[in-house]
Backbone as JSON, one array per atom type, in Angstrom:
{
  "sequence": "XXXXXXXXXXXXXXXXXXXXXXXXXXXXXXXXXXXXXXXXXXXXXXXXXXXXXXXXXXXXXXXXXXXXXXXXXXXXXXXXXXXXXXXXXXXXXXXXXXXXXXXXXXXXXXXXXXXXXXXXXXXXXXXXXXXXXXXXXXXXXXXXXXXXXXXXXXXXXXXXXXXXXXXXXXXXXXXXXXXXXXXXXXXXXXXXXXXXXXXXXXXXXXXXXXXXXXXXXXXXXXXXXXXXXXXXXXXXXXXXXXXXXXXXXXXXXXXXXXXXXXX",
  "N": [[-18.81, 14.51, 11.68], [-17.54, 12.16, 13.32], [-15.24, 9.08, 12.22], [-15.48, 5.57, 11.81], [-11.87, 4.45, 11.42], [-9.5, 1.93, 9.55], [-6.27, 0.84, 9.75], [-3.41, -0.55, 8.94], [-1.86, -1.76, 11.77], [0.63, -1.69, 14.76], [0.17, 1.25, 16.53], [2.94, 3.44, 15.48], [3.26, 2.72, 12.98], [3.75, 3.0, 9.49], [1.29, 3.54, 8.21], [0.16, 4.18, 10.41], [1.13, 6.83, 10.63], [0.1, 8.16, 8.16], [-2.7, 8.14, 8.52], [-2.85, 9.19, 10.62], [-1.81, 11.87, 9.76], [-3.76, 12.34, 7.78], [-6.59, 11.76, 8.99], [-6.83, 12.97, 11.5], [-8.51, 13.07, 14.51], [-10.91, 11.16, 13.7], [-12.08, 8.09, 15.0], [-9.35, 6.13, 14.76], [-8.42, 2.58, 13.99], [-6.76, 0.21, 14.82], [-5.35, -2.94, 12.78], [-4.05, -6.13, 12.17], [-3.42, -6.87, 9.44], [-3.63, -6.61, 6.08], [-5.83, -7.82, 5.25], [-7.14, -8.39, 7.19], [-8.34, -4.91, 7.19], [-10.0, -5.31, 4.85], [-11.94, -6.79, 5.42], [-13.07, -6.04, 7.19], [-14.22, -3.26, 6.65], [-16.2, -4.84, 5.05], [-17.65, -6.45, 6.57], [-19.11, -4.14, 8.12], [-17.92, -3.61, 10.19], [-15.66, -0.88, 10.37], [-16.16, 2.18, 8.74], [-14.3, 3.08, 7.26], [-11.78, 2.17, 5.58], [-7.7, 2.34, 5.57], [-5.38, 1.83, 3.38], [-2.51, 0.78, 2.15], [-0.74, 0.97, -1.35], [0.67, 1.17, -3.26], [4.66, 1.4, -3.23], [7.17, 3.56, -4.19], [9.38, 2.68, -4.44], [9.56, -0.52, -3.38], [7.75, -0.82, -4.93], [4.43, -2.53, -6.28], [1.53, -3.58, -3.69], [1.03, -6.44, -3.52], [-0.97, -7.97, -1.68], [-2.55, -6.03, -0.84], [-3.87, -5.51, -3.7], [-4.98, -8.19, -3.98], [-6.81, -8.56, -2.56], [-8.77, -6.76, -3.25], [-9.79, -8.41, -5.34], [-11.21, -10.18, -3.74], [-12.66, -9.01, -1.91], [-15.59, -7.03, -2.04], [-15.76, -4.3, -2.04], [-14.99, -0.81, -2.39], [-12.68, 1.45, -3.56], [-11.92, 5.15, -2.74], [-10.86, 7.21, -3.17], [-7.33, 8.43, -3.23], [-4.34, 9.2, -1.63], [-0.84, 10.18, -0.81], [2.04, 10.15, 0.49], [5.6, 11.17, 1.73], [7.94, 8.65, 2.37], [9.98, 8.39, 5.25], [12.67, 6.92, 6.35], [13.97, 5.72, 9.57], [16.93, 4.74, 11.45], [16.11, 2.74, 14.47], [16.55, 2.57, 18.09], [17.3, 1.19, 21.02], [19.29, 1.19, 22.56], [22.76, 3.14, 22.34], [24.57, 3.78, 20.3], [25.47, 2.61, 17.14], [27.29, 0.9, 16.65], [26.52, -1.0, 18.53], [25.09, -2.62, 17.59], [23.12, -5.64, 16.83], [20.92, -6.91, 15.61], [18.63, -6.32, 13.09], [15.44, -5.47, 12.86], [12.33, -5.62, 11.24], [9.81, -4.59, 8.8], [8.97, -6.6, 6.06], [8.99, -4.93, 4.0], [10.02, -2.85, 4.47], [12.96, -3.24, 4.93], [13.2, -3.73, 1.73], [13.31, -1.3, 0.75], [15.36, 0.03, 2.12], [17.59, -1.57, 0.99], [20.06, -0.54, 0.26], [21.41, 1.13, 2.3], [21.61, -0.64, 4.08], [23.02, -2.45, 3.31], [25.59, -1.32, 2.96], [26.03, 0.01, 5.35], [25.36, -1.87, 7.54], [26.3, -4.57, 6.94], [26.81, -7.06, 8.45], [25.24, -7.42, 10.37], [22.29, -9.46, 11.66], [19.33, -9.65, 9.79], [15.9, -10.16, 10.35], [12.84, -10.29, 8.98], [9.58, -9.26, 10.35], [6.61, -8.81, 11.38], [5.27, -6.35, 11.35], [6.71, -2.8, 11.11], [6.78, -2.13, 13.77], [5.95, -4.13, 15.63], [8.33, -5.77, 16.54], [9.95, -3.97, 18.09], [7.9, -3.67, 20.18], [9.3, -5.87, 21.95], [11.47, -5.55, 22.94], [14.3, -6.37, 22.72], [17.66, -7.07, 23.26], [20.31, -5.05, 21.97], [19.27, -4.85, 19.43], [17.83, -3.24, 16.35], [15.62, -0.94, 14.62], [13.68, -0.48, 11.69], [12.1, 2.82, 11.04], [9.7, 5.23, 11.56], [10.26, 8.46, 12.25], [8.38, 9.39, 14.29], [7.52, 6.93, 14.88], [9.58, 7.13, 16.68], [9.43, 8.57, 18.2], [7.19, 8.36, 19.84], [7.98, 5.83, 21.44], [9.57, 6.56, 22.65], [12.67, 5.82, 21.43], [16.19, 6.15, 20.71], [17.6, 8.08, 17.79], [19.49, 6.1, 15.27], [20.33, 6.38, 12.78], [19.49, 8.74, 10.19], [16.91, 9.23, 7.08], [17.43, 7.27, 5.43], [16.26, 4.77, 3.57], [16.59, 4.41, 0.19], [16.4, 5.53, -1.84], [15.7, 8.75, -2.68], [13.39, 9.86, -3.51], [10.85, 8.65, -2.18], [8.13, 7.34, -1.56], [4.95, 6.39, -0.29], [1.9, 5.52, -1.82], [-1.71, 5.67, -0.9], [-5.24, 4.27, -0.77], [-8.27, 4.84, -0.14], [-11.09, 3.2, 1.28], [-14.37, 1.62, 1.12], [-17.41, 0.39, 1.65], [-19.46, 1.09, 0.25], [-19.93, 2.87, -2.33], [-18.97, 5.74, -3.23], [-18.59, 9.27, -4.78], [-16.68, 11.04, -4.76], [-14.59, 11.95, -1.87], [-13.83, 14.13, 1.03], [-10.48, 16.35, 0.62], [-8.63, 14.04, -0.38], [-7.47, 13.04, -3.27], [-8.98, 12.03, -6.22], [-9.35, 11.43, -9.34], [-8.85, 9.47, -11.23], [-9.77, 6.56, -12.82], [-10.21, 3.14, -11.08], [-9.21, 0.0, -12.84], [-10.04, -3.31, -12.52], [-8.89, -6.49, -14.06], [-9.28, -9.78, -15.97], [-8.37, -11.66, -19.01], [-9.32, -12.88, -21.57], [-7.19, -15.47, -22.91], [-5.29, -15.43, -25.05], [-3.56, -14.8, -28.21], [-2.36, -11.21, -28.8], [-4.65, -10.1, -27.6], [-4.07, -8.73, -25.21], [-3.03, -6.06, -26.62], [-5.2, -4.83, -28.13], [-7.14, -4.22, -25.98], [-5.81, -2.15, -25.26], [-5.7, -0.43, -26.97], [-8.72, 0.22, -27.27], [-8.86, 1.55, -25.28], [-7.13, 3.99, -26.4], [-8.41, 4.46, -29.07], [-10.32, 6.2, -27.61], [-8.92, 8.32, -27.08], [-7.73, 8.24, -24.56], [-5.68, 8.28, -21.25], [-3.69, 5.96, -19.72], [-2.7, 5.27, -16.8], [-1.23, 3.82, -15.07], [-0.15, 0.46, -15.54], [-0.26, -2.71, -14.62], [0.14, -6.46, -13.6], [-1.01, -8.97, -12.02], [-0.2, -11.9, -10.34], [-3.36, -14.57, -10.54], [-3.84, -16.29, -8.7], [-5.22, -18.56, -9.28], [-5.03, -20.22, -10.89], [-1.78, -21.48, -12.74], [0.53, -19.18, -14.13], [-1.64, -17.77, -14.48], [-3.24, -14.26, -15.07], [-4.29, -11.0, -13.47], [-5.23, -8.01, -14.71], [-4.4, -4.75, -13.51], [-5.53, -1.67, -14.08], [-5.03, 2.12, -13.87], [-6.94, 4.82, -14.85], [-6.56, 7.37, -16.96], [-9.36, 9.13, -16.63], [-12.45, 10.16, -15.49], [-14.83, 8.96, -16.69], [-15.89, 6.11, -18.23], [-17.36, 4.49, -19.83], [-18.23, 4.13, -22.41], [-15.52, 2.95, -23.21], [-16.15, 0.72, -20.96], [-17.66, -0.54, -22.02], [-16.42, -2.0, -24.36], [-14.47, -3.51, -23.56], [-15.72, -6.02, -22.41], [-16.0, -7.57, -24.89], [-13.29, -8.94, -24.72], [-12.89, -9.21, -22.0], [-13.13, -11.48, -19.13], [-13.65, -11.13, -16.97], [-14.17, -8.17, -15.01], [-14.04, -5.59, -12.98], [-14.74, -2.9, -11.39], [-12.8, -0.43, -9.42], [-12.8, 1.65, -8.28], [-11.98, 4.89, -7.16], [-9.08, 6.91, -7.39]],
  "CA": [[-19.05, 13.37, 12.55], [-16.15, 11.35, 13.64], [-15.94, 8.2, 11.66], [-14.24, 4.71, 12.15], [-10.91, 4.14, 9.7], [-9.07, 1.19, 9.73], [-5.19, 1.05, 9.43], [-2.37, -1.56, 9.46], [-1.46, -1.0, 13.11], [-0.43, -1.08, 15.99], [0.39, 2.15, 16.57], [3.51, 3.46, 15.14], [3.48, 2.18, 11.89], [4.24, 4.26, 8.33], [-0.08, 3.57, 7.94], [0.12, 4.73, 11.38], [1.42, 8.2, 10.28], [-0.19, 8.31, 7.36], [-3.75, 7.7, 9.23], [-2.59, 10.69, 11.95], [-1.45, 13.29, 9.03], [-4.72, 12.59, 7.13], [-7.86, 11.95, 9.6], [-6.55, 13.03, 12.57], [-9.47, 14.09, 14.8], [-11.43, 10.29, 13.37], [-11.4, 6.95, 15.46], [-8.58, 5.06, 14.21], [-8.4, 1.4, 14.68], [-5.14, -0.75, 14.17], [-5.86, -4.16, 12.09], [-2.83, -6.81, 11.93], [-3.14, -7.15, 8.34], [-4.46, -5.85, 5.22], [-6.92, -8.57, 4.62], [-8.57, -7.89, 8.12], [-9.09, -4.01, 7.3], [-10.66, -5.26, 3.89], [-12.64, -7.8, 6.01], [-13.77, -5.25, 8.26], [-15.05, -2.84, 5.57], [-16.94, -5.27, 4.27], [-18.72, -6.39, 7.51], [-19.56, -2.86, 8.82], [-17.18, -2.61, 11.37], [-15.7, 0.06, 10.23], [-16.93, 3.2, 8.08], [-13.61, 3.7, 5.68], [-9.9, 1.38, 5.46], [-6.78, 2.65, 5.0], [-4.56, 1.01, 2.98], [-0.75, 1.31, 1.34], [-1.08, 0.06, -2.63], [2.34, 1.13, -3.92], [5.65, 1.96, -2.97], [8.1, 3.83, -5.3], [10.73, 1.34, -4.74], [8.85, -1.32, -3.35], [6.33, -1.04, -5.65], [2.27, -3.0, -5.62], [1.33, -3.92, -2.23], [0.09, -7.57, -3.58], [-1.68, -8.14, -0.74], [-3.43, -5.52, -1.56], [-4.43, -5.74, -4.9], [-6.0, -9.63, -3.97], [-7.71, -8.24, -1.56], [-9.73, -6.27, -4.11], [-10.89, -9.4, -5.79], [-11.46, -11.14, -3.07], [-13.56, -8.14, -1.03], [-16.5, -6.22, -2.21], [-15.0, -3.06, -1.89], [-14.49, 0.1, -3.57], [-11.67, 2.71, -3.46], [-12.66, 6.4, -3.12], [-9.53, 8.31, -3.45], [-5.57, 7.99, -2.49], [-3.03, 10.37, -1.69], [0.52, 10.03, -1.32], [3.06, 10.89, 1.22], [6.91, 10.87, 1.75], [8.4, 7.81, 3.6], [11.58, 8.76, 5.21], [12.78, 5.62, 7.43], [15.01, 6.01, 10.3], [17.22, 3.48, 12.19], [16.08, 3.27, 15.77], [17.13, 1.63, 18.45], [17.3, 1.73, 22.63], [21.17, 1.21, 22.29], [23.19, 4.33, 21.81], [25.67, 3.3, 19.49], [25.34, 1.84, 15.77], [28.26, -0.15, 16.89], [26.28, -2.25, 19.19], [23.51, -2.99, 16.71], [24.02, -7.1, 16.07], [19.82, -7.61, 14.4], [18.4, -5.09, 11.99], [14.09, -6.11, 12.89], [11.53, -4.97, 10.26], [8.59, -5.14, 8.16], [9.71, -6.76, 4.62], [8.76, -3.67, 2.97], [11.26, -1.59, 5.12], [13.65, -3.84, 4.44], [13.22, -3.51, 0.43], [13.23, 0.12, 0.77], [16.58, 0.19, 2.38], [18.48, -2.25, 1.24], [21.36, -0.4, -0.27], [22.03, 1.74, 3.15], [22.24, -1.74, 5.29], [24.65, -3.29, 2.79], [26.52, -0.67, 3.14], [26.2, 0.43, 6.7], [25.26, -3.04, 8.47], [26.48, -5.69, 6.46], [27.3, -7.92, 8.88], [23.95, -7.82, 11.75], [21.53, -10.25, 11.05], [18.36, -9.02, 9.29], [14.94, -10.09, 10.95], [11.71, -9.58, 9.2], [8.58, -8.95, 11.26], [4.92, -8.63, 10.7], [5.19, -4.75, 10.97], [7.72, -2.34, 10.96], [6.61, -1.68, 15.04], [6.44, -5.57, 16.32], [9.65, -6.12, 17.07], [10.09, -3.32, 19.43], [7.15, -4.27, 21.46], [10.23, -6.86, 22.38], [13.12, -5.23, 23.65], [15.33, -6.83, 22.39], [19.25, -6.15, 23.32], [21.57, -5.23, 21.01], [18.07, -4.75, 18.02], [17.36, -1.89, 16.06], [14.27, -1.44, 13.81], [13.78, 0.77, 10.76], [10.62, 2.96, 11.4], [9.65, 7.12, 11.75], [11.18, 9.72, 13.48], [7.33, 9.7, 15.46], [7.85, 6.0, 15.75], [10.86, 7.02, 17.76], [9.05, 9.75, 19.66], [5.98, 7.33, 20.16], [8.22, 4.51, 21.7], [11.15, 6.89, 23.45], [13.95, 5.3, 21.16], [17.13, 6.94, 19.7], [17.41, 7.8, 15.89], [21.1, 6.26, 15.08], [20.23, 7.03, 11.36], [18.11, 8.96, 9.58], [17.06, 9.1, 5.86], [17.81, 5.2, 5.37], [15.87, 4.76, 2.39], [17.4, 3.59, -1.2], [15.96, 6.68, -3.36], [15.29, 10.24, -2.52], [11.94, 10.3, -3.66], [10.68, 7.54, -1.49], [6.99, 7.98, -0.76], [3.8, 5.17, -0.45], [0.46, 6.14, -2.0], [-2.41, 4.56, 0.15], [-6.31, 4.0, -0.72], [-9.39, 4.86, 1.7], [-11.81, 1.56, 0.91], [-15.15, 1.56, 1.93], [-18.31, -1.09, 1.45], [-20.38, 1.99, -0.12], [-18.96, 3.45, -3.67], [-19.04, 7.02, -3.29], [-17.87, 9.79, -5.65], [-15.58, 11.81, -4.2], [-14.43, 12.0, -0.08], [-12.41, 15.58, 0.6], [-9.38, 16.39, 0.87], [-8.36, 12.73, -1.15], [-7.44, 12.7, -4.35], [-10.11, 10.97, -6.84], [-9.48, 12.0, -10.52], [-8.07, 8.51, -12.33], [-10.91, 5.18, -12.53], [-9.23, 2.35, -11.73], [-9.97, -1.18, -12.57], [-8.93, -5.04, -12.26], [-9.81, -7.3, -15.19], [-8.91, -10.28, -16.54], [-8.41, -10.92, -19.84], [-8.91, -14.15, -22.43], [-5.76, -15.97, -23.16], [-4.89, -14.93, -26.68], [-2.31, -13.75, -29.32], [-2.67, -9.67, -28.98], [-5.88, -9.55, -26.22], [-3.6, -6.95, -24.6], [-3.26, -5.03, -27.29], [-6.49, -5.16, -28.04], [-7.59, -3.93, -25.0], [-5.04, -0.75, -24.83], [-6.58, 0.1, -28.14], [-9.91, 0.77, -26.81], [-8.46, 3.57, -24.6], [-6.31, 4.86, -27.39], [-9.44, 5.06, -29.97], [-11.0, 7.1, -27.02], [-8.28, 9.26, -26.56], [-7.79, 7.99, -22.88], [-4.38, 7.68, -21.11], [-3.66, 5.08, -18.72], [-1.55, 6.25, -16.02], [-0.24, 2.34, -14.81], [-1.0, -0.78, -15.87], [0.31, -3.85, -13.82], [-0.43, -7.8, -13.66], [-0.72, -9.6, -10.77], [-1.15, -13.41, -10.26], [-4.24, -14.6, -10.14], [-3.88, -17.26, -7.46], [-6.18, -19.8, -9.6], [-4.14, -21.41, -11.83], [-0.56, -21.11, -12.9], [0.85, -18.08, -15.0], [-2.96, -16.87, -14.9], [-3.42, -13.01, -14.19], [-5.13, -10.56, -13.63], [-4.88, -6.76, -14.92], [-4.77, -3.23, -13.04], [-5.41, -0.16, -14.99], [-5.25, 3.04, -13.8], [-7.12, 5.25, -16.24], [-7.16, 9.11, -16.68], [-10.44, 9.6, -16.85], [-13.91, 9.34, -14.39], [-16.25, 8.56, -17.33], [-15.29, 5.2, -19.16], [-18.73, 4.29, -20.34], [-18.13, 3.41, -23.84], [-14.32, 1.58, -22.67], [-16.04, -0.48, -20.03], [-18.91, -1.96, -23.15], [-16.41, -2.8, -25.7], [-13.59, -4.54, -22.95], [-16.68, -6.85, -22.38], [-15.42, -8.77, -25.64], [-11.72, -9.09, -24.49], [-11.98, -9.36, -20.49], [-14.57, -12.22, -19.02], [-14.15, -10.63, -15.76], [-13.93, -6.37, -14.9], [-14.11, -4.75, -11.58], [-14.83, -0.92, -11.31], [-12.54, -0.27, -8.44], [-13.01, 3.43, -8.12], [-10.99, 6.26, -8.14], [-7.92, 7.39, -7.22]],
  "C": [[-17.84, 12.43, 12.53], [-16.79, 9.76, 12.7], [-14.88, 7.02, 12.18], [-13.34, 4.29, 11.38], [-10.07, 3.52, 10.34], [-8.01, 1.04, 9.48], [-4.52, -0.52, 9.91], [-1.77, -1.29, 10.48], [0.07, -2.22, 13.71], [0.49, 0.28, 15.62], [2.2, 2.73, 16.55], [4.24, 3.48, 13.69], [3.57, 3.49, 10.79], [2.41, 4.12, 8.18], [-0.7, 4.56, 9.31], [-0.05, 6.41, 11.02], [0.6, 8.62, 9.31], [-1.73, 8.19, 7.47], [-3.74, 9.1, 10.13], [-2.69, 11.66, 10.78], [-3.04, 13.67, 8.27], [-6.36, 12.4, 7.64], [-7.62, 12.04, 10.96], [-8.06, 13.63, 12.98], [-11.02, 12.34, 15.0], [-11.18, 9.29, 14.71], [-10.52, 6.22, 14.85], [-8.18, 3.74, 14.7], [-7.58, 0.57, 14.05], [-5.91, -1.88, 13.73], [-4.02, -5.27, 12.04], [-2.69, -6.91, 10.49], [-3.95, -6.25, 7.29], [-5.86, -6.38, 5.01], [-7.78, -8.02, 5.27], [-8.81, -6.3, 8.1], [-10.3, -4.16, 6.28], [-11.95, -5.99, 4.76], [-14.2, -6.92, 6.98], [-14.51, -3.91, 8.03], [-16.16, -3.37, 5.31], [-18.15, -5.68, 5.37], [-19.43, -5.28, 8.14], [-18.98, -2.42, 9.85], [-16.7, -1.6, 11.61], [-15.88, 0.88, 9.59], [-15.55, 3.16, 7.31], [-12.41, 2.64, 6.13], [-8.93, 2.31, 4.92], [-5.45, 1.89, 4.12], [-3.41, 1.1, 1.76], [-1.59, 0.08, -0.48], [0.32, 0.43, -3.25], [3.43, 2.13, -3.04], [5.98, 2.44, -4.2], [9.09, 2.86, -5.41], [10.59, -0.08, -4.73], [8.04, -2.34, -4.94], [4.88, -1.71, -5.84], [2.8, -3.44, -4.65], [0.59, -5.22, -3.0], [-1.21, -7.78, -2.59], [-3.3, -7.67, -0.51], [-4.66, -5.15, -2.54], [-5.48, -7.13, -4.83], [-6.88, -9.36, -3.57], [-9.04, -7.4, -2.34], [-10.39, -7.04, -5.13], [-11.44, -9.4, -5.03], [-13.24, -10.3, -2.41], [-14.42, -6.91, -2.26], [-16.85, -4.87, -2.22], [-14.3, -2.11, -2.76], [-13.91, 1.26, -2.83], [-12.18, 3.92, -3.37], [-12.32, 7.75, -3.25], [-8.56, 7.88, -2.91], [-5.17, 9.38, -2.18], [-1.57, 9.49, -0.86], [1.38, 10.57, -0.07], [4.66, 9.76, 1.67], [6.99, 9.99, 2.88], [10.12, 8.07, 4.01], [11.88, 7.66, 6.59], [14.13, 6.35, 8.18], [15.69, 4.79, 11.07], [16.93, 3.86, 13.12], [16.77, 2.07, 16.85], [17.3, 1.86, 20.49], [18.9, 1.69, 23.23], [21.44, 2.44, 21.6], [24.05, 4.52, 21.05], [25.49, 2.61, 18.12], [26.35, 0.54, 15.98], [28.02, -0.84, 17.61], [25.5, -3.17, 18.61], [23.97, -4.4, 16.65], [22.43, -7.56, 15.33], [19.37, -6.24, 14.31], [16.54, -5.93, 12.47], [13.25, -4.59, 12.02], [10.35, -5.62, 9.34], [9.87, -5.52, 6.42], [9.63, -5.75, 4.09], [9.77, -2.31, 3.06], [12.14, -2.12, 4.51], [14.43, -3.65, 3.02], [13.73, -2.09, 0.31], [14.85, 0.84, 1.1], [17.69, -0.21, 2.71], [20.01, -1.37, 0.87], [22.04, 0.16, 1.27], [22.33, 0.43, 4.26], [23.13, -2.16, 4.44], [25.7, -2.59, 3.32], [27.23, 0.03, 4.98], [26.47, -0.37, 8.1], [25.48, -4.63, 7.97], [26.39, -6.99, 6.83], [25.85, -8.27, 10.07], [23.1, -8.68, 10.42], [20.1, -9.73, 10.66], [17.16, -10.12, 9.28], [13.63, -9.77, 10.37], [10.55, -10.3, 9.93], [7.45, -8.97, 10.02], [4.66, -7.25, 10.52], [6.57, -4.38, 11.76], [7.36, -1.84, 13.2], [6.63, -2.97, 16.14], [7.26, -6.0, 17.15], [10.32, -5.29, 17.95], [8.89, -3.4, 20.77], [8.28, -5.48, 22.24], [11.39, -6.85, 23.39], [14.31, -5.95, 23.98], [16.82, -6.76, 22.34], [19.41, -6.74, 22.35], [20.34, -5.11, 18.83], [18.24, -3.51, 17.56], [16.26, -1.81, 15.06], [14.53, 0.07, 12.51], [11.92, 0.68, 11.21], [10.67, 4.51, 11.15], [9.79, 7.16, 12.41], [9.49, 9.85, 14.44], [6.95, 8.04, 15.51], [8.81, 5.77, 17.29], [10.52, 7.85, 19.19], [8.2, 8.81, 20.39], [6.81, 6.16, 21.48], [9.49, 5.25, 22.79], [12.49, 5.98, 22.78], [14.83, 6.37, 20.58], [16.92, 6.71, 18.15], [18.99, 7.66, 15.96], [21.27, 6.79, 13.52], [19.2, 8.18, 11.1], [18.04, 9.05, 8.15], [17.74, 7.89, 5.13], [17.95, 5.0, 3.79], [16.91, 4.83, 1.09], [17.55, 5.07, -1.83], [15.31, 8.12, -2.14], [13.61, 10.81, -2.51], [11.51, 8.82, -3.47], [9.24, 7.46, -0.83], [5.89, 6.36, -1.07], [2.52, 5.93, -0.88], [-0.6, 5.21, -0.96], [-4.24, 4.82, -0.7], [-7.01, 4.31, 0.49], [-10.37, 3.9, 0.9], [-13.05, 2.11, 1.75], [-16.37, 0.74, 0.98], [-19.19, -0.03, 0.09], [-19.93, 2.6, -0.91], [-19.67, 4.89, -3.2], [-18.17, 8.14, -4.52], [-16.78, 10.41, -5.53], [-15.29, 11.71, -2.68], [-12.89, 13.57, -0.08], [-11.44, 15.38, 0.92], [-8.44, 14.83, 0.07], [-8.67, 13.16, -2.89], [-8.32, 11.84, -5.56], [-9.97, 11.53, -8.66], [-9.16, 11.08, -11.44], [-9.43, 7.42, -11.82], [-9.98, 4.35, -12.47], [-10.18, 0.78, -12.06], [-9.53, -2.83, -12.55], [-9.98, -5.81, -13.05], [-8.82, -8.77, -15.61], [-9.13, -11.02, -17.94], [-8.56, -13.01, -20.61], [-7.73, -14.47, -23.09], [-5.46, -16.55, -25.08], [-4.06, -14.44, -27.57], [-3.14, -12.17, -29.44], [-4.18, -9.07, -28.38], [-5.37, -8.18, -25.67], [-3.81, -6.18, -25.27], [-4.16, -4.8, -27.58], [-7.25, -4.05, -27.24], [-7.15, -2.38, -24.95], [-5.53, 0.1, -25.79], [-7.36, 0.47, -28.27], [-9.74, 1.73, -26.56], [-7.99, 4.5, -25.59], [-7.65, 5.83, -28.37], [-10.0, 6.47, -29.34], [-10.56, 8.03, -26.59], [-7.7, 9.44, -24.81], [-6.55, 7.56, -22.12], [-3.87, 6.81, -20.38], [-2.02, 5.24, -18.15], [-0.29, 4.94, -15.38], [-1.32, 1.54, -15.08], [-0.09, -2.01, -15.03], [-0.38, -5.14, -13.82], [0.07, -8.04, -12.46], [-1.27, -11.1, -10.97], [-2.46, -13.74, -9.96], [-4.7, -15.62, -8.19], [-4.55, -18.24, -7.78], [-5.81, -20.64, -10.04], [-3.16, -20.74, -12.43], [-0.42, -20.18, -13.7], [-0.22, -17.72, -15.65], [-3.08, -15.34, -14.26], [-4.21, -12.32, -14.26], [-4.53, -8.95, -13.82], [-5.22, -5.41, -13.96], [-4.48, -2.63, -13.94], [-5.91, 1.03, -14.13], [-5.41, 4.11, -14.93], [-7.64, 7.06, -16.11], [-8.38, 9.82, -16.74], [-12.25, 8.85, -15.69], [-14.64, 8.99, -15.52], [-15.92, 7.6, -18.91], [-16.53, 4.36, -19.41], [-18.73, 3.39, -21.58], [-16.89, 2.55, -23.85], [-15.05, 0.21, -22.46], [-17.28, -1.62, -21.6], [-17.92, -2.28, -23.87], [-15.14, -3.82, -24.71], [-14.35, -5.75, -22.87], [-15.88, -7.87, -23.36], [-14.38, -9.2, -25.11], [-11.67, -9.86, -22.89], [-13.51, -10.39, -19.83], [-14.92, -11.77, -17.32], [-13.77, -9.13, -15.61], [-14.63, -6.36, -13.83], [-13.59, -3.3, -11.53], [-13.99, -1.08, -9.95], [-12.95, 0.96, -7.42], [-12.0, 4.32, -8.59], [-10.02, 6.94, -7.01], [-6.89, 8.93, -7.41]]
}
């Protein structure tokens, strides 16, 4: 049964692609932001979200991660695919280029090849990596995919942009309704977001639990909380679906824990 899945749109985008390669066949429905796919999960609008959570170079999608306080919403697998950015552009020449337009995240991704390539154009970010060609802009060029370029009829003056070689985004499917598995998606790590009492050796503490239990934790990351100053909050990704006896003894250590799901 066709279902409705929600992506950072509009159409074009690296969520874009990454939305086509993996439910092609589904309704897919563009969102301007991350918040409003979480938003739109949570009301029933639509049946699953798609959503980027790390780059390799990048790395967390903040945005992201808040968004999983904030929203009621549980993860229900990821997977992973290569980002290979291209310069595009409706100008046939690199040598006319004078603004570089992009999502910040492109940007990050490939800064070393503009130092080096475009030093001198002025660099532009956008709300998505597709925005700024809705514009047509003389004399622009955008970093985006080679089926951004088909999508839109632009030239590729580059290709393979990108900083690092192994350059890929993992993404989340979100939905209001915890489920165990969804096919073809990856689901084999629990993850979870906690925060923790402000203490000499709480962390450790905490990592110690897993250890006793033999349990490996695949990333761990802090993110601001947004409540009060140099307060945070913890992600753990943890190798294992059945953290039963973990999640009772973190209880002492963490005054808040959120099962996210699984990854």
């Amino acid at each position: 049964m066709e279902k409705k899945i929600g992506f950072l749109g509009p159409k074009g985008t690296f969520s874009w692609v990454a939305a086509q390669q993996k439910f092609k066949g589904n309704n897919l429905v563009p969102f301007l932001t991350i918040k409003d796919i979480f938003a739109a999960v949570d009301n029933g609008e639509i049946d699953f979200g798609l959503v980027p959570i790390q780059n390799t170079i990048a790395g967390l999608v903040s945005e992201t991660m808040h968004c999983f306080i904030d929203f009621p919403v549980s993860a229900l697998g990821s997977f992973t695919i290569p980002v290979c950015h291209c310069l595009l552009s409706k100008e046939k020449s690199i040598k006319t280029i004078e603004t570089v337009q992009s999502h910040p995240q492109a940007f990050s991704q490939c800064r070393t090849w503009l130092e080096k390539n475009l030093p001198n154009t002025v660099k532009e970010p956008c709300s998505s990596t597709v925005a700024p060609i809705l514009e047509e802009v003389k004399g622009a060029a955008f970093i985006a995919s080679k089926e951004t370029a088909k999508l839109f009829k632009l030239n590729i003056l580059a290709k393979n942009i990108e900083s690092a070689e192994d350059n890929s985004t993992k993404f989340f499917l979100i939905s209001r309704a915890a489920k165990k598995t969804v096919k073809g998606l990856k689901a084999e790590n629990t993850i979870l977001l906690v925060s923790i009492y402000n203490r000499p050796g709480v962390l450790r503490d905490i990592l110690s639990i897993f250890a006793e239990e033999k349990i490996n934790l695949a990333a761990l990351h802090s993110i601001p909380s947004h409540a009060h100053s140099w307060d945070y909050f913890f992600f753990l990704e943890i190798e294992s679906k059945d953290i039963t006896k973990s999640l009772a003894q973190l209880k002492k250590y963490c005054p808040f824990i959120k099962l996210i799901g699984l990854c």
